[in-house]
MARDRENDO-745544 format. One record per residue (C-alpha): residue in three letters; z, x, y. Coordinates in steps of 0.25 Angstrom, whole numbers, plus 5000, padded with zeros to 4 digits. Each point is the difference from the previous one (the first is absolute). Example, Ala and Ser with C-alpha at 12.3 -4.5 7.8 and 13.67 -1.06 7.14 Angstrom:
ALA503150494982
SER499850065014
END
This chain:
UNK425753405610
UNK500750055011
UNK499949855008
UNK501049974988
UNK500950105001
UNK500249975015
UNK500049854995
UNK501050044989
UNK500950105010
UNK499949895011
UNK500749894989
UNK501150114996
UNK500450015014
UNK499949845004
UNK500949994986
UNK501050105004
UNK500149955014
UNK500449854995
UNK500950064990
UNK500850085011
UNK499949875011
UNK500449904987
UNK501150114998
UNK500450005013
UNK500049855002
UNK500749984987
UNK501250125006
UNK500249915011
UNK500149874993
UNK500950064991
UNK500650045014
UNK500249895006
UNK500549904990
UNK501050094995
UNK500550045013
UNK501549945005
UNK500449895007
UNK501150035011
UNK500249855001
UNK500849984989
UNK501349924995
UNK500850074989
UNK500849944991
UNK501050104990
UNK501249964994
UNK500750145005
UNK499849975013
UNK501449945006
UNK499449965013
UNK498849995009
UNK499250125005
UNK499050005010
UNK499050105001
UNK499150005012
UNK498750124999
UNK499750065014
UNK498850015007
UNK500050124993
UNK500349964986
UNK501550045001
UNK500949914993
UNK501249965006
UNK501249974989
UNK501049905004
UNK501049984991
UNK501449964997
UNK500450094989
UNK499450144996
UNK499649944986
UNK499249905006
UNK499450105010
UNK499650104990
UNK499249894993
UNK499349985010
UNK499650145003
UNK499650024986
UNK499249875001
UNK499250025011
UNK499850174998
UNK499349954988
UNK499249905006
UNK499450125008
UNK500050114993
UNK500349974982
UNK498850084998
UNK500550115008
UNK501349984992
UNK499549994987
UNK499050145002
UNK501250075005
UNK501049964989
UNK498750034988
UNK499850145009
UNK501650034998
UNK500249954986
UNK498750064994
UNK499249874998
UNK498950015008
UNK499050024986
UNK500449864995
UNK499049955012
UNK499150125005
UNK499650054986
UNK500250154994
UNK499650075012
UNK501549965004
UNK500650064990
UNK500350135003
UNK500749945012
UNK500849924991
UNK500650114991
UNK500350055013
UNK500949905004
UNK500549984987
UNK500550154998
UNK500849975015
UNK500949904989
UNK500149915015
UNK500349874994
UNK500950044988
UNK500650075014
UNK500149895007
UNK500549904987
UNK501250134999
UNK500149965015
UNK500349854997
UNK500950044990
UNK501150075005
UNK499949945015
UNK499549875000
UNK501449924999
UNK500750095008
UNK499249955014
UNK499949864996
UNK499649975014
UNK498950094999
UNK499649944987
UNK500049855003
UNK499150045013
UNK499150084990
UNK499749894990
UNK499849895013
UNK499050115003
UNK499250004985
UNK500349844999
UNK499349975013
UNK498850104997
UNK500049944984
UNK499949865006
UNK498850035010
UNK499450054987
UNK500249864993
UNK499749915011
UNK498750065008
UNK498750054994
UNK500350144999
UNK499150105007
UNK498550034999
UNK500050124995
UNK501149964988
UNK498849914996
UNK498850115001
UNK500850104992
UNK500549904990
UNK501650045006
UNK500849914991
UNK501049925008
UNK501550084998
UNK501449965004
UNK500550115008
UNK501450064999
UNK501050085006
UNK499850134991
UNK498549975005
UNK500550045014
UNK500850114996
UNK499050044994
UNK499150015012
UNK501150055006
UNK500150124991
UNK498550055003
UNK500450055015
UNK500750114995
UNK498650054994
UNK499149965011
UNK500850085010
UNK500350114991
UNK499350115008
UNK500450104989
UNK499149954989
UNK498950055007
UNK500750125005
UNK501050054990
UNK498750024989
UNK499150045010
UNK501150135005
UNK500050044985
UNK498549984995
UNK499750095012
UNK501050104998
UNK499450004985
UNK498550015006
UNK500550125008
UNK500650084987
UNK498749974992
UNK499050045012
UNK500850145004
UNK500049935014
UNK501050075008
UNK500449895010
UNK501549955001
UNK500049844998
UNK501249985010
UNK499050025010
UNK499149874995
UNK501349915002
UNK500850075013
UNK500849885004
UNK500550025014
UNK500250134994
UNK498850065010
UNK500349925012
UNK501249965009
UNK500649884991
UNK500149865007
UNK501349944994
UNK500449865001
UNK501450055003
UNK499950135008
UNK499350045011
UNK498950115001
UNK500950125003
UNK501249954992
UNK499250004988
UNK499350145002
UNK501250065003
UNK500749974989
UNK498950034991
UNK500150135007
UNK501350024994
UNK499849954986
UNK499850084985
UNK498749974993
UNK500349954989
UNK499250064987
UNK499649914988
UNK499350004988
UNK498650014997
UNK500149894991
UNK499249964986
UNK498450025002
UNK499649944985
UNK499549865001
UNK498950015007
UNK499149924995
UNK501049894997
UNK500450025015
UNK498349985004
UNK499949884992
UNK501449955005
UNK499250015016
UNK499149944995
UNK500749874994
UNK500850005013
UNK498650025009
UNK499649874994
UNK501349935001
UNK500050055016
UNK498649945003
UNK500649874996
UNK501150005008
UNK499550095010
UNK500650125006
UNK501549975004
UNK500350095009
UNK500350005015
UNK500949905010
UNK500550015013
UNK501249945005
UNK501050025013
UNK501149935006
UNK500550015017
UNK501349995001
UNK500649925013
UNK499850115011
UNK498650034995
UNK499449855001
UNK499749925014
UNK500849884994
UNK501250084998
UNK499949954986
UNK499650074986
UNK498450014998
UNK499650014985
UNK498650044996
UNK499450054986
UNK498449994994
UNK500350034984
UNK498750064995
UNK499549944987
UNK498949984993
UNK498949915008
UNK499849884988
UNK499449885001
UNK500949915000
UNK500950085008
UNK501350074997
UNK501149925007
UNK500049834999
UNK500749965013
UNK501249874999
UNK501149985006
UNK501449934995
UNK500749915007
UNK501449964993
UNK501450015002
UNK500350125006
UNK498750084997
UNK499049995011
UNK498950114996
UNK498650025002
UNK499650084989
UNK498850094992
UNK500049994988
UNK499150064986
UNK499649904992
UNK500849954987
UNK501350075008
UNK500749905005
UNK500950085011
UNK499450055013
UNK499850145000
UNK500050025016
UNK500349895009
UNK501049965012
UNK500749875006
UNK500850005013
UNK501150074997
UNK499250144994
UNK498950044993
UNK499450124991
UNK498850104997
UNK499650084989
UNK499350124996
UNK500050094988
UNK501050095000
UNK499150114992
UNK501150064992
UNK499850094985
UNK500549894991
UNK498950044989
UNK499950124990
UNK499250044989
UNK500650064987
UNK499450064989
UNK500749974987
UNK500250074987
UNK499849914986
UNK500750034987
UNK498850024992
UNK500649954987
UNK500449885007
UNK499349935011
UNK501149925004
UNK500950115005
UNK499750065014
UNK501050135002
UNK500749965013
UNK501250095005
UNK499750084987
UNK500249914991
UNK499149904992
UNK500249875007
UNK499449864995
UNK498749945006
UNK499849875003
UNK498549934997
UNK499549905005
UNK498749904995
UNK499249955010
UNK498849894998
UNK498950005012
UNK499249884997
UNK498450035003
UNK499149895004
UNK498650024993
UNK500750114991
UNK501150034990
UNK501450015004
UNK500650145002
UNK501450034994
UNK500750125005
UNK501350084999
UNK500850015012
UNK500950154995
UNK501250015013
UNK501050134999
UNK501150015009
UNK499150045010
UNK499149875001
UNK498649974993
UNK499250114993
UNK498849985009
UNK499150074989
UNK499849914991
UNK499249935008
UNK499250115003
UNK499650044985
UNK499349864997
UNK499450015013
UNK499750155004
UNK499950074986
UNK501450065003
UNK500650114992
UNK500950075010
UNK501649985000
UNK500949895002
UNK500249965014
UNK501149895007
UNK500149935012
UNK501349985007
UNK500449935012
UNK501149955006
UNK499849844997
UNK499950044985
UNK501550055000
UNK500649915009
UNK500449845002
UNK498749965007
UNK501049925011
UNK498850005010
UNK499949844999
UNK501449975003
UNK500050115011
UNK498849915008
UNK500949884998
UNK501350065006
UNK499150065013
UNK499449855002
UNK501549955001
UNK500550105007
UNK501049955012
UNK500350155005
UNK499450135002
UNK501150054989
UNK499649894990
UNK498650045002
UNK500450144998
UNK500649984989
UNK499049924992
UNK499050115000
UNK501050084991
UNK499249944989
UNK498650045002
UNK499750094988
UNK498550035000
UNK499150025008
UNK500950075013
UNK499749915015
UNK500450035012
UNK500649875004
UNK500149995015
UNK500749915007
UNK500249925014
UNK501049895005
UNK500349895010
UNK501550085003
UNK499250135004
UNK500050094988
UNK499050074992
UNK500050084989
UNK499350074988
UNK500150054986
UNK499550064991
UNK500149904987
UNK499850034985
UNK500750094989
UNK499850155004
UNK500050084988
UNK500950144999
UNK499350114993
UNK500350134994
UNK499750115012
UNK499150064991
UNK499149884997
UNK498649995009
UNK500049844997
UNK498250025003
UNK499950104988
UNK500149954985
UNK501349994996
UNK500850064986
UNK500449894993
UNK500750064987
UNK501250065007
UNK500649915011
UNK499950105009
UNK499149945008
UNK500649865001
UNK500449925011
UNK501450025002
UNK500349895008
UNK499949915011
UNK500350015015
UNK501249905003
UNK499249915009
UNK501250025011
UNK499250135001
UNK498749965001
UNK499350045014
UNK500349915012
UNK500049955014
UNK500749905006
UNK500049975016
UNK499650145003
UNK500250075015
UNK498550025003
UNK499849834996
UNK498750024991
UNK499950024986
UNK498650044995
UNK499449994986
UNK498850034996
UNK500250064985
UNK500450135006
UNK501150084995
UNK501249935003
UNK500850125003
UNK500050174995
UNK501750005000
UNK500749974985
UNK499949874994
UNK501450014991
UNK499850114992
UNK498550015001
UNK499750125009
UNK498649965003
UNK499649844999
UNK498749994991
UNK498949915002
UNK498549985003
UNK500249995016
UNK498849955005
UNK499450095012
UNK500850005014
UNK499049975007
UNK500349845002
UNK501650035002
UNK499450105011
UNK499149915008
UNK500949875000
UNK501250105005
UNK499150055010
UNK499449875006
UNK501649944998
UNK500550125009
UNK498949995011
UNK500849885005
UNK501449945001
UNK499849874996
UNK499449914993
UNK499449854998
UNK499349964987
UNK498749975005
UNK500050145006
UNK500450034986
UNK498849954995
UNK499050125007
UNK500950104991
UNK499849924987
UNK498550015003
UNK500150145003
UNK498850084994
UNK500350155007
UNK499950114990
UNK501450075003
UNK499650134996
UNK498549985002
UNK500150105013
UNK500550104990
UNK499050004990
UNK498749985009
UNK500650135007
UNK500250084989
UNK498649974996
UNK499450025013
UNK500850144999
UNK499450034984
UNK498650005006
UNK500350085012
UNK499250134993
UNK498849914998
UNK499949925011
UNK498550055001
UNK499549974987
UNK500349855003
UNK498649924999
UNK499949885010
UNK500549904990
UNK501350074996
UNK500350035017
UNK499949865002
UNK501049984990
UNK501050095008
UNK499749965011
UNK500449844995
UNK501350064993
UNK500350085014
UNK500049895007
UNK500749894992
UNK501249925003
UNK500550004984
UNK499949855001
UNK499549944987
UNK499349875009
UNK498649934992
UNK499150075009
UNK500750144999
UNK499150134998
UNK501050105000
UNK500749924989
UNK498849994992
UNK499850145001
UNK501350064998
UNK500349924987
UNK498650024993
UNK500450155006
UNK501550014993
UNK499449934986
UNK499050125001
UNK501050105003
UNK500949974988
UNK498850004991
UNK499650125003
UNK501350075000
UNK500449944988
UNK498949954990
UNK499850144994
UNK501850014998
UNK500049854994
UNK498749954997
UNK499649875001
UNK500949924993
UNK501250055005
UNK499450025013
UNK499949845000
UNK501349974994
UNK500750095012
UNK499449945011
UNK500749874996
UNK501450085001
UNK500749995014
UNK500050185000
UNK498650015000
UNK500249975016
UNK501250105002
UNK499050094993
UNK498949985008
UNK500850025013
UNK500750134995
UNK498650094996
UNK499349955012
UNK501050085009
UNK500050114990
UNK498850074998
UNK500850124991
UNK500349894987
UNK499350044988
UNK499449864998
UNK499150045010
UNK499250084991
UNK499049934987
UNK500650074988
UNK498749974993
UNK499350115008
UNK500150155004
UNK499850005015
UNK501349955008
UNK499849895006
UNK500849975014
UNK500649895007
UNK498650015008
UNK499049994991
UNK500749894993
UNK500249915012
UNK498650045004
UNK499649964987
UNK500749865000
UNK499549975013
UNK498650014997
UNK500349914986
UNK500649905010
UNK498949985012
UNK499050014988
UNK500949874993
UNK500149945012
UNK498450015005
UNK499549964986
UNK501049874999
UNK499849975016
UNK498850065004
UNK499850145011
UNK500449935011
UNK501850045001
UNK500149875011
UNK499849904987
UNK501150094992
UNK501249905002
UNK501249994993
UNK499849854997
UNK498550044993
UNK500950084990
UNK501449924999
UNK499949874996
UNK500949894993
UNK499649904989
UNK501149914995
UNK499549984987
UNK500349894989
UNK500350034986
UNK498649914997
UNK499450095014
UNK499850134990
UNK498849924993
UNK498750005004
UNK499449915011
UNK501549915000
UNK500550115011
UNK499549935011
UNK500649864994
UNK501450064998
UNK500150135009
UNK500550015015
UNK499250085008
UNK499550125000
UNK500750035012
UNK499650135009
UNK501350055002
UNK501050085011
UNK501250094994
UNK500050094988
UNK501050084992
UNK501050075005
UNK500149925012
UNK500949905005
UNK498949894998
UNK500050064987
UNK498649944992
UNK500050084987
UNK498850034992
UNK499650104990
UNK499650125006
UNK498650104996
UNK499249854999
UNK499349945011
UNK500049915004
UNK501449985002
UNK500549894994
UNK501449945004
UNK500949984988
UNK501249995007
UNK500949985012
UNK500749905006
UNK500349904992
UNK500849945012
UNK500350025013
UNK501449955006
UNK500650015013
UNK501449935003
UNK500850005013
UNK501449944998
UNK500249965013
UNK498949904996
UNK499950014984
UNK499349865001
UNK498950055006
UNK499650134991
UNK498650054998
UNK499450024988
UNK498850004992
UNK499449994986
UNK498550094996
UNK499349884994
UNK500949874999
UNK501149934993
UNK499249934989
UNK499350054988
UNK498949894999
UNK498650045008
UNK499849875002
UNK501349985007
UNK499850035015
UNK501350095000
UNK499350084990
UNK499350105012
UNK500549945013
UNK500950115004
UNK498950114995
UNK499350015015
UNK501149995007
UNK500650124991
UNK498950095001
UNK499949995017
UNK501550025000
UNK500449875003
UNK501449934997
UNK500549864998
UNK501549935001
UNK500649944988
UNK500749895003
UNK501649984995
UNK500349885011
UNK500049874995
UNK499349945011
UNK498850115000
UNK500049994985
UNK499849845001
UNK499050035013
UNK499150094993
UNK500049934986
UNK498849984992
UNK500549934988
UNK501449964993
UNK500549994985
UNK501449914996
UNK500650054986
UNK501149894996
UNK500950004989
UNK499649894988
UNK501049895008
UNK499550025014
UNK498649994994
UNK500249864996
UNK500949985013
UNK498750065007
UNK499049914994
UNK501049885002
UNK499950015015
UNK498550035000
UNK499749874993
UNK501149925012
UNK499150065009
END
């Protein structure tokens, strides 16, 4: 009997392992039969003249066209040819689709994305402004025409074919659509705004006496690092300034708020956590070449295929080398050799929640400004494969989308009615023609003056040119609030007292432009403590100082500067206030220095001597960020408990906290609420770093030389198929042990309190650009330019990423023809026929 079980068993297994190789086998069949051919000749009736397309060594293709139209086609052709499915997950992600081909456990993902109303958004869009940019619009449909022709004339995809994606015809609302998603994904204040409220509500419930200002400081508790000023101009005049009192703002709603974080949580794993860039230009007297250097690594989630798809236009005047995000079709960052420009998010407050008042005897009035006002509803149908379709009413005030609704189907809801504003909602979303004009910009003031339309989300827009200027602003609708209004706390939607009164003029927006000191930093730092119009005090989700810090100090520690000196500062991995905190740990176990058991001195003893580098084989770095995961559990858990405990270490303050009750030992958070002894800064750091060298030892093993930063930190860039079981290592890049961490200037974010670390994001480029030789820049991508994992630009750049390594992208015609690996002609109908006249003669 037990001979055939083991006979029985042993047949199991051989059957599941030829299903998995058959699976395998019939993946990459699919694969490689529907991959692209970048070998092409294209024939459309738009097209006016010949293009040629030419793919690098590196996958890059190089446009050279005659007319903008006939460019744009191209692009659209070939971005489609290597990365539809990327475009086509994106665009279901934004317009609340994805159940239509991943079944109903999508479908609470979908009535999120419908409640955000982005495509009727983007159809109010084409509306009004569609005719009144015609240039823009003519360039926008060569765009979709191209893409939709790929989609007719090649196989599409492999993965349209395992998940049964019917073939569509793309459209310009499509990329609008897209478009109108980045607001949400950057929008740090979904997660923080809900979080500021729910625990002020936990605080009331529990009688904890703690004050929640302390959780979010700001730059509030440390010397603020401003984009504009410099150290001691910004603390003294914050020395001089009024607090400014506000609000306690609305606690009800908090269970709509917890189920509101935890839709968004969901939505953020799939883009990833936005937050973080770095970005600095050197003016003339700053740079060995005498010339402007411009640098910048936005920060964005790690997908797979990547962020940004690399081309580069080639017609009449237009000479850029450009990254773009998939289904957009102008470049978002890019340069020629006249200038170029970076990004990074600006962070600013452009989101607030509302609780709103109903008439009960009429569910279509909502009372706004006192008075009953009409509510508009909307019917949304989510298709559901392997299930029944879900309808569901969208209810907007003047305030936005009533979030809850959502949440009584899905949560058992019952609390009151809660909208959710932000500033795209209430605005033209003009973003698209605001990337157009700085792609054709001929000045530093045309470029200027096209960032007046970005609405939503803010950037801090840098900028470098050939003539010797650089420049920064700060880019995006800044809202004017009452003075009264704490924009993080729930908000009264009945009176209009709390409403946005208006907008900053953008004329008044924060800015720099050639600057005496020739450096302009920015790293998602505030840009400056001083009046913004008639806002006192700038809000926003400023991400920690400590990048702005260590970029300005190594910047300062010489004169100048060559871009492949540069790179060393990209790469940068010191933790800027890591002496700080290592010393005012070293300081809390002073009184019990000892008690220390071997294990827990060693400890010490690697934290004493470390260099605050975040290198693979790093100890100290190990330690110290196993050690600061521990520290805010144990000070925090018993205030927040689990959940929340989670949701705030995704917020950028959870840092500033960090930094601020390590230094001093007299805050109440020090102490467990939960229990009668009062606890001190020492026991709870003693406490944390006994969990820590036991987390370590039990993951690692005893011996400390084996506790490396590389065993702990490590990078996979996985596929959408790469989530399933055993196709990871078919689809997914790496695991990669990996250098950096968050908070750095190599900043490599991952989500803290779970070993390992896994990167979620960073980098999503890295860029370098000297204009005394703007044909030679460096750059790099994390994976590669194409989506297929076939294609052998799908990982080609991975390893040369993760060692910190950089390539060139060619711009010159000649180094573009000298490294080309394949060409494409597309020809109008007549020159195809021309075309295959002289072929025949030949």
């Amino acid at each position: 009997m037990k001979r055939k079980c083991l006979y029985f068993l042993f047949f199991a297994l051989d059957a599941v392992l030829i299903a998995c190789v058959g699976l395998a086998a019939f993946l990459y069949y699919l694969a490689y039969s529907r991959g692209p051919n970048p070998s092409l000749t294209i024939v459309h009736r738009s097209l006016t003249a010949a293009v040629s397309v030419i793919r690098d060594d590196w996958g890059v293709p190089h446009i050279k066209a005659d007319t903008e139209t006939d460019a744009y086609f191209a692009l659209g052709y070939v971005m489609a040819q290597d990365r539809l499915f990327q475009m086509e997950l994106v665009l279901r992600l934004a317009a609340g689709e994805l159940a239509e081909i991943l079944g109903p456990p999508a479908v609470p993902i979908d009535k999120l994305a419908r409640t955000f109303q982005l495509r009727a958004h983007a159809a109010k869009y084409i509306k009004a402004r569609a005719e009144a940019r015609p240039e823009i619009k003519a360039a926008a449909e060569a765009f979709v025409a191209g893409i939709n022709h790929r989609v007719d004339r090649e196989a599409l995809p492999f993965e349209f074919a395992v998940l049964r994606i019917p073939k569509r015809h793309y459209t310009i609302e499509d990329c609008l659509t897209v478009a109108a998603i980045l607001p949400i994904s950057f929008a740090e204040g979904l997660r923080s705004d809900p979080l500021y409220s729910l625990i002020e509500e936990r605080f009331r419930q529990l009688g904890i006496q703690r004050d929640v200002q302390e959780l979010f400081p700001g730059y509030a508790k440390e010397p603020p690092i401003t984009v504009m000023e410099t150290l001691e101009e910004a603390e003294a005049f914050l020395a001089a300034r009024q607090p400014q009192v506000r609000s306690a703002g609305d606690a009800a709603g908090g269970q709509a708020l917890r189920a509101f974080l935890d839709a968004t949580e969901t939505l953020s794993k799939l883009f990833g956590p936005s937050l973080g860039s770095n970005s600095w230009v050197l003016g003339p007297s700053r740079t060995e070449s005498g010339k402007p250097i411009l640098a910048n690594d936005p920060h964005i989630a790690l997908t797979n295929p990547g962020v940004w798809y690399e081309a580069h236009l080639m017609y009449g005047e237009i000479n850029t080398y450009g990254y773009f995000l998939p289904l957009i079709p102008f470049a978002l960052i890019g340069h020629n050799s006249d200038y170029g420009w970076a990004l990074t998010m600006f962070e600013n407050d452009d989101v607030d929640l509302y609780r709103e008042t109903f008439d009960p005897n009429d569910p279509g009035k909502v009372m706004y400004k006192g008075q009953w006002t009409d509510v508009r509803t909307t019917t949304e149908t989510i298709k559901v494969r392997l299930g029944r379709d879900k309808t569901i009413e969208v209810r907007s005030t003047p305030h936005g989308p009533i979030i809850t609704d959502l949440f009584r189907t899905l949560h058992k809801y019952e609390g009151p009615d809660i909208a959710l504003s932000w500033v795209w909602q209430h605005t033209q979303y003009t973003d698209m023609e605001a990337l157009y004009d700085m792609n054709h910009a001929r000045s530093m003031e045309q470029f200027g003056a096209a960032l007046a339309k970005i609405t939503s989300p803010g950037l801090n827009v840098s900028y470098a040119d050939r003539a010797g200027n650089i420049a920064w602003w700060a880019a995006g609708l800044l809202p004017i609030r009452p003075r009264h209004v704490n924009p993080k706390c729930l908000l009264d939607g009945a009176s209009g007292e709390d409403d946005i009164l208006g907008y900053v003029p953008f004329d008044e927006n924060p800015r720099l432009i050639n600057p005496p000191s020739g450096c302009i930093v920015s790293a998602n730092n505030k840009s400056t403590v001083k009046p913004v119009g008639p806002i006192q005090d700038l809000e926003g989700y400023w991400q920690p100082s400590d990048r702005a810090g260590r970029i300005e100090q190594l910047l300062d520690a010489r004169e100048k500067w060559n871009i492949n000196d540069l790179r060393a500062v990209q790469l940068d991995d010191v933790a800027y206030n890591g002496s700080r905190m290592v010393g005012a740990i070293a300081d809390a176990l002073k009184p019990v220095a000892d008690r220390l058991n071997p294990s827990q001195r060693q400890a010490m003893d690697i934290l004493g001597t470390w260099d605050f580098g975040h290198g693979k084989g790093s100890a100290g770095a190990a330690l110290f960020q196993v050690l600061c995961d521990e520290l805010l559990g144990q000070i925090l858990s018993d205030e927040l408990g689990a959940d929340y405990l989670g949701v705030f270490f995704m917020c950028a303050d959870h840092w500033n906290f960090l930094k601020y009750v390590l230094a001093n030992p007299d805050s109440p958070y020090w102490d467990n609420c939960t229990t009668s002894p009062v606890e001190t800064r020492t026991d709870v750091v003693l406490k944390a770093l006994d969990a820590a060298v036991g987390k370590l030892a039990r993951l690692l093993g005893p011996d400390m030389a084996q506790w490396t930063w590389g065993a702990i930190h490590v990078m996979e860039f996985k596929h959408p198929f790469g989530y399933l079981p055993l196709l990871g290592r078919i689809f997914n890049i790496g695991p990669f042990p990996a250098a950096g961490g968050s908070h750095l200037v190599n900043n490599l974010l991952y989500s803290r309190g779970k070993l390992p670390y896994k990167v979620l994001a960073g980098p999503s480029t890295r860029r370098l650009i000297d204009f005394a030789d703007p044909q030679h820049s460096l750059t790099i991508l994390p994976t590669g330019n194409s989506g297929h994992f076939m294609d052998q630009h799908y990982d080609d750049q991975a390893a040369l990423f993760m060692t910190g390594q950089y390539r060139e992208p060619h711009v010159i015609v000649a180094e573009i023809k000298k490294h080309m690996a394949s060409a494409m002609l597309f020809l109008p109908s007549d020159s195809a026929r021309d075309h295959a006249s002289e072929s025949v003669k030949k």
